[in-house]
Backbone bond lengths (Angstrom), bond angles and torsions (degrees), N, CA, C in turn:
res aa  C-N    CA-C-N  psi(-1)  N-CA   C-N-CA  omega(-1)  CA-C   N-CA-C  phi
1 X - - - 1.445 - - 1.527 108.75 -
2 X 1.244 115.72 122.29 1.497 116.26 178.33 1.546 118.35 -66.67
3 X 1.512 108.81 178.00 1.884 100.06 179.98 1.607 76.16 -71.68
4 X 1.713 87.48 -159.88 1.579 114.21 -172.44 1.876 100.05 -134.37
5 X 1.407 99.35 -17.59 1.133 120.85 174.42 1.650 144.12 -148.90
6 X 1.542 114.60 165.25 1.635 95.76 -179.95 1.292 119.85 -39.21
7 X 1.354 100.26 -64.96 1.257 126.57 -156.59 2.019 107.88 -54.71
8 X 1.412 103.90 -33.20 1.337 100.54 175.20 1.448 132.56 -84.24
9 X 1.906 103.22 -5.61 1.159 129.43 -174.16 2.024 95.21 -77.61
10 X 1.417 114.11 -42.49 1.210 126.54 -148.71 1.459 81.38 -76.60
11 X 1.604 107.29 -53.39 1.818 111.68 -154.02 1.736 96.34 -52.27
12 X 1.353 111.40 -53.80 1.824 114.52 -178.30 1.254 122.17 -54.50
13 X 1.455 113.79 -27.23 1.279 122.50 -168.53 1.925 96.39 -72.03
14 X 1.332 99.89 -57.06 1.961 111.18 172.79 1.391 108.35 -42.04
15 X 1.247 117.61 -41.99 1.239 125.12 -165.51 1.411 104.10 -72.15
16 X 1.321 120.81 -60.95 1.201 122.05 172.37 1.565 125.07 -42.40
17 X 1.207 111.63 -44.11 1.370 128.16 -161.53 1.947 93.98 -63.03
18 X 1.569 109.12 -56.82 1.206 120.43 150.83 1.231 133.64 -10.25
19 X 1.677 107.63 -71.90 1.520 114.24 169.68 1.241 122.77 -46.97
20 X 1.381 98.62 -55.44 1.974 105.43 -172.01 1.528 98.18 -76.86
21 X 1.119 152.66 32.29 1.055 140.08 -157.54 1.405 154.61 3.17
22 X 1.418 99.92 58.46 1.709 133.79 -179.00 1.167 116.79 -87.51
23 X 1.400 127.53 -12.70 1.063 151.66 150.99 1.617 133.81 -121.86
24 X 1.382 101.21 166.83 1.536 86.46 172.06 1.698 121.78 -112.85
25 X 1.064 115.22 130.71 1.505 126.79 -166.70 1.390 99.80 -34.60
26 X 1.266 110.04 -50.17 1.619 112.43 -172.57 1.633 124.71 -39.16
27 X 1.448 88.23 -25.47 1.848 99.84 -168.08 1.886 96.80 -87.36
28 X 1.211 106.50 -30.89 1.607 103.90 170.84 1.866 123.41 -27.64
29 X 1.222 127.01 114.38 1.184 120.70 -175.40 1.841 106.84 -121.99
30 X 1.217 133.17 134.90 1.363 134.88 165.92 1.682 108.47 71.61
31 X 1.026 102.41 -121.80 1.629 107.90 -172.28 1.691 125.32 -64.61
32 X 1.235 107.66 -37.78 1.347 129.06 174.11 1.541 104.78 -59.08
33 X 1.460 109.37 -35.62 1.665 111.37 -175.33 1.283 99.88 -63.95
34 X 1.783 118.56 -51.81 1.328 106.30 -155.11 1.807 108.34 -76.48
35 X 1.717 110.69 -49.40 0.948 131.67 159.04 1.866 105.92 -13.16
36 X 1.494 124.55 -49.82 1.236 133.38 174.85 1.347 103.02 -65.04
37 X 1.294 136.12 -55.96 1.383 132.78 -172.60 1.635 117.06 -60.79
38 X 1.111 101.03 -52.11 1.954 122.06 179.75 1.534 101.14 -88.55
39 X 1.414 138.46 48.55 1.500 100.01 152.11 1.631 87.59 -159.22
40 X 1.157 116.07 177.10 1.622 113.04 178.94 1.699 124.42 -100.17
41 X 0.582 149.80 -96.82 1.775 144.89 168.73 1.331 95.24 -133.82
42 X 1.654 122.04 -33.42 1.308 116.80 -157.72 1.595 104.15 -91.53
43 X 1.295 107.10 -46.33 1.855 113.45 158.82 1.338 104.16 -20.59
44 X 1.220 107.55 -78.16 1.612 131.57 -149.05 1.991 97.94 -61.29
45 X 1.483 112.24 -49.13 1.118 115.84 -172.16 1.869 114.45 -55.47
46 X 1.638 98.89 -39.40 1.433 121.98 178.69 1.733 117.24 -55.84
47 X 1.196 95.30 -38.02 1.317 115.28 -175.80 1.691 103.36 -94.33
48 X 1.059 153.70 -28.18 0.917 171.64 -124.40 1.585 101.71 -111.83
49 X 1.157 87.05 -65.10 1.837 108.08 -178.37 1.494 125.48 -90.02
50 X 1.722 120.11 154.85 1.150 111.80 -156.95 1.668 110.85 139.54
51 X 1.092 95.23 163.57 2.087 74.97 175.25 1.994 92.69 -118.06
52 X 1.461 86.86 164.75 1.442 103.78 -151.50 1.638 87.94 -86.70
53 X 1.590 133.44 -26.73 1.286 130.70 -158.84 1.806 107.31 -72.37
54 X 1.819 111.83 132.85 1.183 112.44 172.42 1.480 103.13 94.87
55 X 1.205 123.24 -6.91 1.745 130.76 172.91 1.491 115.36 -106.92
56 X 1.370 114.84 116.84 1.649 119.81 -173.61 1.546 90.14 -52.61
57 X 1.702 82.16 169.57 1.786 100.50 157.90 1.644 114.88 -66.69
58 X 0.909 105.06 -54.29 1.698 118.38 -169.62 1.109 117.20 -93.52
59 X 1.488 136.96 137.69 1.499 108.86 152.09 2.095 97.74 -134.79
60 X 1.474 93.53 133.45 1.655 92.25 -171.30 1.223 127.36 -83.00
C-alpha cells in the first residue's frame, strides 16, 4: 500500500533507514518511531517508494 502522502513517504523512508541500520533508531521521532516498530522492511520499503508528484503534504 503506498503513502497517501509526503509526509508519510518521508516518515517510512526514516523508518526504514532505521531498520537496515543507516541510522540510528534513537534519532527516530513520532510516526517513523512507531511505523519502525509495526511494519517489516518490506512494508516500510512499499510505502517508502513512489514519486512524491500530485500527493499533498499532509493528509489528516
Amino acid at each position: 500500500m503506498p503513502a497517501k502522502s509526503k509526509a508519510q513517504q518521508k516518515a517510512a523512508g526514516a523508518a526504514l533507514a532505521a531498520k537496515r541500520g543507516e541510522m540510528k533508531k534513537s534519532e527516530l521521532k513520532g510516526a517513523s518511531k512507531e511505523m519502525e516498530k509495526s511494519m517489516t522492511e518490506k512494508e516500510l520499503r512499499e510505502f517508502a517508494t513512489g514519486k512524491h508528484k500530485g500527493k499533498p503534504d499532509h493528509v489528516k
